[in-house]
C-alpha positions as CSV (number, residue, x, y, z in Angstrom):
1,X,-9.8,25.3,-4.6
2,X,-11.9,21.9,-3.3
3,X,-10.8,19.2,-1.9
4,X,-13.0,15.6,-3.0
5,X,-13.5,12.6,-0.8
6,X,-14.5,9.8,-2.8
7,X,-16.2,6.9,-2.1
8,X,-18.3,3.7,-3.1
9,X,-21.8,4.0,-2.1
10,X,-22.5,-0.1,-2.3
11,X,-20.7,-2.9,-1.3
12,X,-17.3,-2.1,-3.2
13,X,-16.3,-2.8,-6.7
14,X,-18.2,-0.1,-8.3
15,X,-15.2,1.2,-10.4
16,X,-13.3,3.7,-8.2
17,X,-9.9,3.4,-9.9
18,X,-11.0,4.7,-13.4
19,X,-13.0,7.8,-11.5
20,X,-10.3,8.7,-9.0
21,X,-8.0,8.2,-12.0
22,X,-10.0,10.6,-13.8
23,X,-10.3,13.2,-11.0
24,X,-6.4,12.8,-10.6
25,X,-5.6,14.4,-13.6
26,X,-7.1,17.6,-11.9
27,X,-5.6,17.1,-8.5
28,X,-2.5,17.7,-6.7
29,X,-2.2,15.1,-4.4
30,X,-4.1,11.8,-3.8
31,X,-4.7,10.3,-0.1
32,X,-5.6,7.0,0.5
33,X,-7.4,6.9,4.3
34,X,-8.2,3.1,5.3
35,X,-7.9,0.1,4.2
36,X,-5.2,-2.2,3.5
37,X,-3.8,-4.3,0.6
38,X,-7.4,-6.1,0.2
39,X,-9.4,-3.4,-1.7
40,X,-8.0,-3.6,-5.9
41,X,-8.3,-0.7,-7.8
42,X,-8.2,-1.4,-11.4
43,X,-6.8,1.6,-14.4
44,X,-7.2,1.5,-18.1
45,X,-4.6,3.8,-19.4
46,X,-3.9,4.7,-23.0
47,X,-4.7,0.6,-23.1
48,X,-1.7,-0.4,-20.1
49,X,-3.6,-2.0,-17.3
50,X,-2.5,-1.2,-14.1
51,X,-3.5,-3.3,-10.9
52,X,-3.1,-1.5,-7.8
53,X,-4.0,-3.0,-4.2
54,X,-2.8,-0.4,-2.0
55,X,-0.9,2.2,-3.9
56,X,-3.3,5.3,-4.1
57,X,-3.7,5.9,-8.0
58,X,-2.4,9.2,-8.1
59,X,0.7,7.4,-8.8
60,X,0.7,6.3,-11.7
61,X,0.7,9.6,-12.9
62,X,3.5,12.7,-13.4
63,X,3.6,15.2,-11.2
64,X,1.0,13.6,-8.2
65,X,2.0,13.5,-4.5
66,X,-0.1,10.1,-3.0
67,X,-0.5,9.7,0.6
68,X,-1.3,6.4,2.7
69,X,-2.8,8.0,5.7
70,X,-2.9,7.1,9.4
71,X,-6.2,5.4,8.9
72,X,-4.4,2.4,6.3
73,X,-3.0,-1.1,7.4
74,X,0.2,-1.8,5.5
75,X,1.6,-4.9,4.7
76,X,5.3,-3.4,4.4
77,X,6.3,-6.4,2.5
78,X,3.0,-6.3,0.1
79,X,3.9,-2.7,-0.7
80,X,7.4,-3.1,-1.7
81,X,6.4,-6.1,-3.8
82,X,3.5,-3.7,-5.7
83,X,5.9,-1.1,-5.9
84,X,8.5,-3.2,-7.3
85,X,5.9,-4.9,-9.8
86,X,4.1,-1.3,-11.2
87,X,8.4,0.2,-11.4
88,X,8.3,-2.6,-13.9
89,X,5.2,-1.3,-15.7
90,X,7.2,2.1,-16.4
91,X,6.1,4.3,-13.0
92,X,8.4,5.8,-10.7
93,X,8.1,5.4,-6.9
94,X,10.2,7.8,-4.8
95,X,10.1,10.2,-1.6
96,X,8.9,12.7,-3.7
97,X,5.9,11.3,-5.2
98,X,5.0,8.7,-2.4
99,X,5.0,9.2,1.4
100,X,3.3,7.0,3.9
101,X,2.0,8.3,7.6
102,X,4.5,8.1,10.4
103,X,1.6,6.6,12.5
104,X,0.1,3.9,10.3
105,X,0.2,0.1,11.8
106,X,2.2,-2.5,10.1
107,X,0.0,-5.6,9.0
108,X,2.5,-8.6,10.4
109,X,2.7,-12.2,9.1
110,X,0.7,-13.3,12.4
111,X,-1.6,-11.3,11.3
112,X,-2.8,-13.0,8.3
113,X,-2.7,-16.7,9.5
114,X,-5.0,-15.3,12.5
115,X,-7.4,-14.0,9.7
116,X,-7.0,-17.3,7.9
117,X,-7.7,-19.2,11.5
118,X,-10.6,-17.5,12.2
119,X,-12.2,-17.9,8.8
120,X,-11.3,-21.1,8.3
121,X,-13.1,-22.4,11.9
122,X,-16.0,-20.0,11.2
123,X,-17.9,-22.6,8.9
124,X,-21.2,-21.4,7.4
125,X,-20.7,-18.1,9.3
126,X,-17.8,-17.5,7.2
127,X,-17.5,-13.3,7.0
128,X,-16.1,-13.5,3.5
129,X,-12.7,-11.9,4.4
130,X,-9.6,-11.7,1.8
131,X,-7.3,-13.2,4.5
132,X,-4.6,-10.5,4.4
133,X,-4.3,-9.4,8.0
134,X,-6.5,-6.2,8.1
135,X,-8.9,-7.3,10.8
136,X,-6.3,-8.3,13.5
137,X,-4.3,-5.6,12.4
138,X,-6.9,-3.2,13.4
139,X,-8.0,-5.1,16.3
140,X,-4.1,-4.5,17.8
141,X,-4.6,-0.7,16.4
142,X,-7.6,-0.6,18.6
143,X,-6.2,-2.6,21.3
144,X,-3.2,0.2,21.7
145,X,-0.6,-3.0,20.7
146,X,0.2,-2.6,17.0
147,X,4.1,-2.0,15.3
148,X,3.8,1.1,13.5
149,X,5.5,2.9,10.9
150,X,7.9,5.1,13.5
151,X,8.6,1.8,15.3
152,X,10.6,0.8,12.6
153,X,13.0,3.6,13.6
154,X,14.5,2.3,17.2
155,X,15.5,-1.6,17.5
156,X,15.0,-1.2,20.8
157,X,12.0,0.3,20.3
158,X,10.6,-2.4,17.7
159,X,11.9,-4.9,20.3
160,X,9.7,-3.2,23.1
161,X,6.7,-3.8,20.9
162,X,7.0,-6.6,19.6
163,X,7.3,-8.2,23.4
164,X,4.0,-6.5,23.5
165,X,2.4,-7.8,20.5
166,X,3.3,-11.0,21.0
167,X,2.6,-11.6,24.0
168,X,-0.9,-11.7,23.1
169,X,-1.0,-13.2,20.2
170,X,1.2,-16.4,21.2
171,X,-1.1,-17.0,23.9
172,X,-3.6,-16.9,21.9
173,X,-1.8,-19.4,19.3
174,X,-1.0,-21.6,22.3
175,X,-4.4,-22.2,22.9
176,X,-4.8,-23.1,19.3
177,X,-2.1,-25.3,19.3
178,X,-0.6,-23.3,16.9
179,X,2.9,-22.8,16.1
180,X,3.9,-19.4,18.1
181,X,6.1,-16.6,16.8
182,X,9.5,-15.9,17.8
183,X,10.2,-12.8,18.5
184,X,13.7,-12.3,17.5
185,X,13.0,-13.7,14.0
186,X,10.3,-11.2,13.1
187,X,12.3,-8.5,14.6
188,X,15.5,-9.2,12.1
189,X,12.7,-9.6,9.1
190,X,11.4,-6.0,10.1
191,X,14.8,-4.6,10.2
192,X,16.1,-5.7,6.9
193,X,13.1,-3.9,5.3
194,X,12.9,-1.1,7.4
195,X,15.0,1.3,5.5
196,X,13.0,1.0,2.0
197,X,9.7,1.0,4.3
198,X,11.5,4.6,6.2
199,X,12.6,6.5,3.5
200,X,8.6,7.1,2.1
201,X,7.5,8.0,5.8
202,X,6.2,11.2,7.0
203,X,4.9,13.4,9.3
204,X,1.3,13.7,6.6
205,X,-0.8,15.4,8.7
206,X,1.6,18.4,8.8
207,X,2.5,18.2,5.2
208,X,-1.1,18.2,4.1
209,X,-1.8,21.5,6.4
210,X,1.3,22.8,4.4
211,X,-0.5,21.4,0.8
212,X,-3.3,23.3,2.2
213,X,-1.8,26.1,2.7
214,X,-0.2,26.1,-0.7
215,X,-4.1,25.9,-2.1
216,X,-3.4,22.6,-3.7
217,X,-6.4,20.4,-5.0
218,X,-6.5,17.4,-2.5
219,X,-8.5,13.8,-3.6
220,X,-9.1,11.2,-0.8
221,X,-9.4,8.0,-2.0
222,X,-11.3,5.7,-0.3
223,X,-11.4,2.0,-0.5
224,X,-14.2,-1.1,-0.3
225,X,-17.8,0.7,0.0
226,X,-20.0,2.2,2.4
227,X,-22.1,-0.7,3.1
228,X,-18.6,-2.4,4.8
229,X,-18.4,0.2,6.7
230,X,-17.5,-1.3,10.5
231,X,-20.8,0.8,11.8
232,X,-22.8,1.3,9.2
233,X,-22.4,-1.7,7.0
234,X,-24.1,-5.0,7.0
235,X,-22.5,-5.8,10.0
236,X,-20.6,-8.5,10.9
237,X,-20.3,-8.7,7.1
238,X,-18.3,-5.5,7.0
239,X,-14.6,-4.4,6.3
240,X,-13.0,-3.8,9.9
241,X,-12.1,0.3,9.4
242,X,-15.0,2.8,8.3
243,X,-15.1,3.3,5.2
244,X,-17.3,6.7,5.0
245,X,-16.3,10.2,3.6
246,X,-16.2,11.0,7.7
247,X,-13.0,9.0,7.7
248,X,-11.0,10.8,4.9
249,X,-10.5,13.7,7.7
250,X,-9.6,10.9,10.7
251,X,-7.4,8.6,8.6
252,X,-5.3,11.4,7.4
253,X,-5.2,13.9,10.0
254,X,-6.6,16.6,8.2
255,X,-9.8,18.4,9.6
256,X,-13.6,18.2,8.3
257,X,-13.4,21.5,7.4
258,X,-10.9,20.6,4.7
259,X,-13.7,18.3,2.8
260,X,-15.5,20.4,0.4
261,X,-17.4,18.2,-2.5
262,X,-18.3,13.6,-1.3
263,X,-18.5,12.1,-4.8
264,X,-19.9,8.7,-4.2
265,X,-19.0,6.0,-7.0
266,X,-22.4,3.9,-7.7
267,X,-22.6,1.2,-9.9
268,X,-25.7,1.3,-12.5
269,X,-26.9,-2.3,-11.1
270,X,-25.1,-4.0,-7.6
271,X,-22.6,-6.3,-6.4
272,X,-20.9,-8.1,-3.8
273,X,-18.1,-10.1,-2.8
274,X,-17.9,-13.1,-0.1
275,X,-20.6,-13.6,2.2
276,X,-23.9,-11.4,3.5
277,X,-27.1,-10.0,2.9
278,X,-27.5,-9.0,-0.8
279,X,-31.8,-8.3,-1.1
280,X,-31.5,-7.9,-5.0
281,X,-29.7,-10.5,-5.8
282,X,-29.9,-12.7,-9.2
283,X,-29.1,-16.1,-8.9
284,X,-30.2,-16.7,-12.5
285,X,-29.4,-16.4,-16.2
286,X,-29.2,-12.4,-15.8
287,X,-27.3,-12.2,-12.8
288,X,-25.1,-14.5,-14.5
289,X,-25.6,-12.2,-17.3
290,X,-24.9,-9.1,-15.6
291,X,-21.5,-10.8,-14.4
292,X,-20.0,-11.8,-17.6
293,X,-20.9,-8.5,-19.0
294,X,-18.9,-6.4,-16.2
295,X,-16.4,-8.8,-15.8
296,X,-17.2,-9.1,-12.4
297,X,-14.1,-10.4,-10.6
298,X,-12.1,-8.8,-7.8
299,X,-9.0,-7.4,-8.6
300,X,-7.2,-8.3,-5.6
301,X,-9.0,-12.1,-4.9
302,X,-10.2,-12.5,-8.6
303,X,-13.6,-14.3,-6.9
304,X,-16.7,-13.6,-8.7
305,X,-18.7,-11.3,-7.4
306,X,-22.4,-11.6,-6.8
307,X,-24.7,-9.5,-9.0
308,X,-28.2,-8.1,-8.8
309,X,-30.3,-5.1,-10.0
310,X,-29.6,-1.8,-8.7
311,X,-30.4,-1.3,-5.1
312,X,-31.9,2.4,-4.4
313,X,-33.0,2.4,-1.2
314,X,-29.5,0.4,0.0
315,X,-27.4,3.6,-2.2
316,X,-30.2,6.2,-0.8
317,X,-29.3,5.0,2.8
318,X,-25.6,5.6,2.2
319,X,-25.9,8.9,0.8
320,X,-27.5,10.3,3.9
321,X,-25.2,8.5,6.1
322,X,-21.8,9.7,4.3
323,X,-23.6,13.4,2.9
324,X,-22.2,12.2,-0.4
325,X,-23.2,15.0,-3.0
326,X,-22.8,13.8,-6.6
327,X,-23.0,10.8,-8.3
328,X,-20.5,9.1,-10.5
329,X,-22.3,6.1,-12.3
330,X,-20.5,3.1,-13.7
331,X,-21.0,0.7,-16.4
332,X,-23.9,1.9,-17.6
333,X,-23.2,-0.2,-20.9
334,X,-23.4,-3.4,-18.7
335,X,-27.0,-2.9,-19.2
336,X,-27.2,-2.4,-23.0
337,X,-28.9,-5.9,-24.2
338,X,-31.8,-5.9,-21.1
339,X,-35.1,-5.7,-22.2
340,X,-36.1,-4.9,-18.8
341,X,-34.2,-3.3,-16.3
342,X,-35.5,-3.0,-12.1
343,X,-34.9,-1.1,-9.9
344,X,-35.2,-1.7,-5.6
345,X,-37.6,1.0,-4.5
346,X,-38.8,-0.6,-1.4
347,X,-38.5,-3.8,1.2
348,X,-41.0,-6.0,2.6
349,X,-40.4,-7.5,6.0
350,X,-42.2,-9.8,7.8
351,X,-45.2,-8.8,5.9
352,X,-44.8,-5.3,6.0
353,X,-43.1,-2.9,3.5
354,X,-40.4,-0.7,4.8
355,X,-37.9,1.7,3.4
356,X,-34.2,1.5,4.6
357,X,-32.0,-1.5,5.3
358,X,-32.6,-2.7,8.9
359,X,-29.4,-3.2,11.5
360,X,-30.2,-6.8,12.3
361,X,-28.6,-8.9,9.9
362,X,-31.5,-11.7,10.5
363,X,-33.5,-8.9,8.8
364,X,-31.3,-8.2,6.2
365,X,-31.3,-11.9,5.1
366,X,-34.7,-11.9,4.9
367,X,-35.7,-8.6,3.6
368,X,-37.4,-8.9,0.4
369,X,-37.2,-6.5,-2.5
370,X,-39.7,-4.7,-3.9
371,X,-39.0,-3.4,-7.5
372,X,-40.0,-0.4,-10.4
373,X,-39.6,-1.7,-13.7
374,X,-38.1,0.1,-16.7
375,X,-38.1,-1.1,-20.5
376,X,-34.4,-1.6,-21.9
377,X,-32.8,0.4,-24.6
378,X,-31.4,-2.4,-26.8
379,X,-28.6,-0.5,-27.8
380,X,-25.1,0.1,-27.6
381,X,-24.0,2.9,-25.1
382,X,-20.4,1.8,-24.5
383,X,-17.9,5.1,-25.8
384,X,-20.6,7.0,-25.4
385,X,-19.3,10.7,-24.2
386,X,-22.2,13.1,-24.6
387,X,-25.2,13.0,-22.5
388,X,-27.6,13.7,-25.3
389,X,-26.3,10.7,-27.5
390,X,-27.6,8.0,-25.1
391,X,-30.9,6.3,-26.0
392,X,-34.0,7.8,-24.9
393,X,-34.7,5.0,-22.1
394,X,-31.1,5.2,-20.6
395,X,-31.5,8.5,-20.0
396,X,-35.2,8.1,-18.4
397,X,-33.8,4.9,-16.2
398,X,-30.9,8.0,-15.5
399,X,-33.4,10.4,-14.3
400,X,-35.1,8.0,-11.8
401,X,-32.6,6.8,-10.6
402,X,-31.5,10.3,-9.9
403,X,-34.5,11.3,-8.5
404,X,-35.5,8.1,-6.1
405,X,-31.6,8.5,-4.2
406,X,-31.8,12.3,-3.5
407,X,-28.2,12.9,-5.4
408,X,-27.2,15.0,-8.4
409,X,-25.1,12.4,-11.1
410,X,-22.2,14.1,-11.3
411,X,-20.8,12.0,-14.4
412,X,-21.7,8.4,-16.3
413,X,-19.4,5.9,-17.2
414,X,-20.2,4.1,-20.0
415,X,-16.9,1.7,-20.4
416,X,-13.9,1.1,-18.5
417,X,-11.6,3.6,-20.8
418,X,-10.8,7.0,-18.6
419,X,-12.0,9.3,-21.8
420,X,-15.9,7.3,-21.9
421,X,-16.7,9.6,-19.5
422,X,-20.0,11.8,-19.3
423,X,-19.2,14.8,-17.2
424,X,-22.0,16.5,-16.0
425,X,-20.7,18.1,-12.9
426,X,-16.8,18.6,-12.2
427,X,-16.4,18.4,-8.6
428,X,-13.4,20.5,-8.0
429,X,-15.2,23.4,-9.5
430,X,-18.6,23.1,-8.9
């Protein structure tokens, strides 16, 4: 029995639904650690498209337990709505299946017109958030203030903390001049919902010892990418929770020594959405390229992402941050009709070359990338399922690639169906 974290090893987006789709087949239960309703996960199933934004996607299949750990911001009104919406899709959402952590914070309409404030008044230093909430919801986490789940429970309680929460953010609204928040109006919106929100909470750190216990296979799901990560991102362009394999054990309350196997997700070229450093970047014809290919949108936002060639020394950084072990690559086939395909192998900085992404973001704007070249393979690799069926230069730009990050590829994508999958190592049984 082993028990997989996976995560994205860029910034995001690099096709984490289909892989922990994949992987769920195999597991038992699948926990979703941080995060809130702003990181999309996109399935292909037996051609049914299924959107999710916070739902782990262990749910939309039989016989899986998903978990939204300790470590995840919930919208309580944005998850009934997405449960309500994939119900409609065919997929059953009980107790049984579904069961949110006790101790997780409640994302609260204040929240998301703070984010919105912020961003709005933040100019040309816009962070590039998705305005949902999750920073000030974290921020009140952090600041020992936030509604949680077991709130919820008491009206006395609830009323308790909401004199607490909103005492800080009215007079911060005040100053403003923004409409503040009555108390006894958000209280009565909270308690209407409160029973649907109850029934699917839990106790998850206990029941996970239990699943444990019981030797069941566990997935943790993360969300965004390591290079949001609140520490080791490109901060202040970073997601507001960490987003590394370390947090699978934190935001669910299980221990380290439950992690067995980090898969990190890693996109055969790079992207990014909003604002930030980005040193491969293409703002030409084959970024453009790149983006109509891969259909480049976010799944939550539906802004296009920004696309550039693949990035090795930004992924090789985030493998020996997070101790990811194997490799899934995704859409390879995005790169079928380049005659030439680079790769990042170095940086030059102020005239001299380094080799990992500096902390100050005034060097990560003007970091410059330094690039290996490989000749294209022309043809078609979308469906393929067998690594000796690719083209000859796929799998040599496969090998380097390998080789340059320090990581075993543990499987290759080569199309958004769950069965165009090359497995080369299974991590629940390696």
């Amino acid at each position: 029995m082993k028990n997989v974290v996976v995560v994205g090893s860029q910034w995001g987006d690099e096709g984490k639904g289909k892989i922990v789709d994949w992987l769920s087949s195999e597991a038992d239960i699948v926990v979703r650690f941080q995060g809130g309703h702003n990181a999309g996960h996109t399935l292909v199933i037996d051609k049914k498209i299924f959107k999710l934004r916070l739902l782990p996607s262990g749910i939309v299949r039989k016989g899986k337990i998903s978990i939204l750990g300790n470590g995840v911001v919930i919208d309580p009104w944005s998850l009934l709505e997405e449960i309500k919406e994939i119900k409609k899709q065919g997929i059953d959402v009980n107790p049984q299946n579904f069961m949110i952590s006790e101790s997780a914070s409640l994302i609260l309409p204040f929240h998301q017109e703070m984010d919105e404030i912020r961003e709005d008044a933040a100019g040309n230093e816009k962070i590039g958030t998705t305005r949902r909430g999750i920073g000030p919801c974290y921020e009140d986490k952090v600041g020992r203030r936030s509604i949680r789940i077991m709130d919820l429970r008491s009206e006395s309680n609830l009323d308790n903390r909401l004199e607490n929460v909103l005492l800080h953010h009215n007079a911060i609204r005040k100053g403003l001049n923004k409409k503040i928040f009555r108390k006894d109006d958000l209280k009565k919106k909270l308690l209407e919902i409160a029973p649907e929100i109850l029934k699917f909470a839990q106790p998850v750190w206990l029941k996970l010892d239990q699943y444990s216990k019981d030797r069941k296979k566990i997935l943790f799901e993360g969300a965004q990418g390591i290079l949001l990560d609140v520490d080791h991102g490109t901060y202040p362009y970073v997601t507001s929770s960490n987003t590394v394999p370390a947090m699978a054990a934190t935001g669910s309350g299980s221990g380290p020594n439950k992690i067995n196997y980090i898969l990190g997700i890693t996109k055969a070229y790079t992207t990014r959405v909003g604002s930030g450093p980005f040193p491969t970047e293409l703002n030409d014809e084959i970024g453009e390229s790149l983006g109509r290919r891969g259909k480049e949108f976010g799944t939550v936002t539906a802004r296009k992402r920004r696309c550039g060639w693949f990035d090795g020394v930004l992924v090789r950084q985030t493998i020996k941050i997070s101790g990811i072990k194997g490799i899934a690559l995704t859409k390879l086939d995005v790169l079928d009709e380049m005659e030439e395909i680079k790769m990042c192998v170095e940086y030059e900085l102020n005239g001299k070359k380094i080799n990992y992404l500096p902390a100050a973001s005034e060097d990560q704007f003007n970091i410059r990338p330094i690039y290996k070249s490989f000749p294209g393979w022309k043809t078609e690799t979308k469906g393929i399922r067998n690594f000796k069926d690719l083209p000859d230069n796929a799998k040599k730009y496969i090998h380097a690639l390998e080789d340059f990050v320090g990581a075993k590829i543990s499987s290759i994508s080569t199309s958004p169906e769950r069965e165009d999958t090359i497995l080369v190592e299974d991590p629940f049984n390696s």
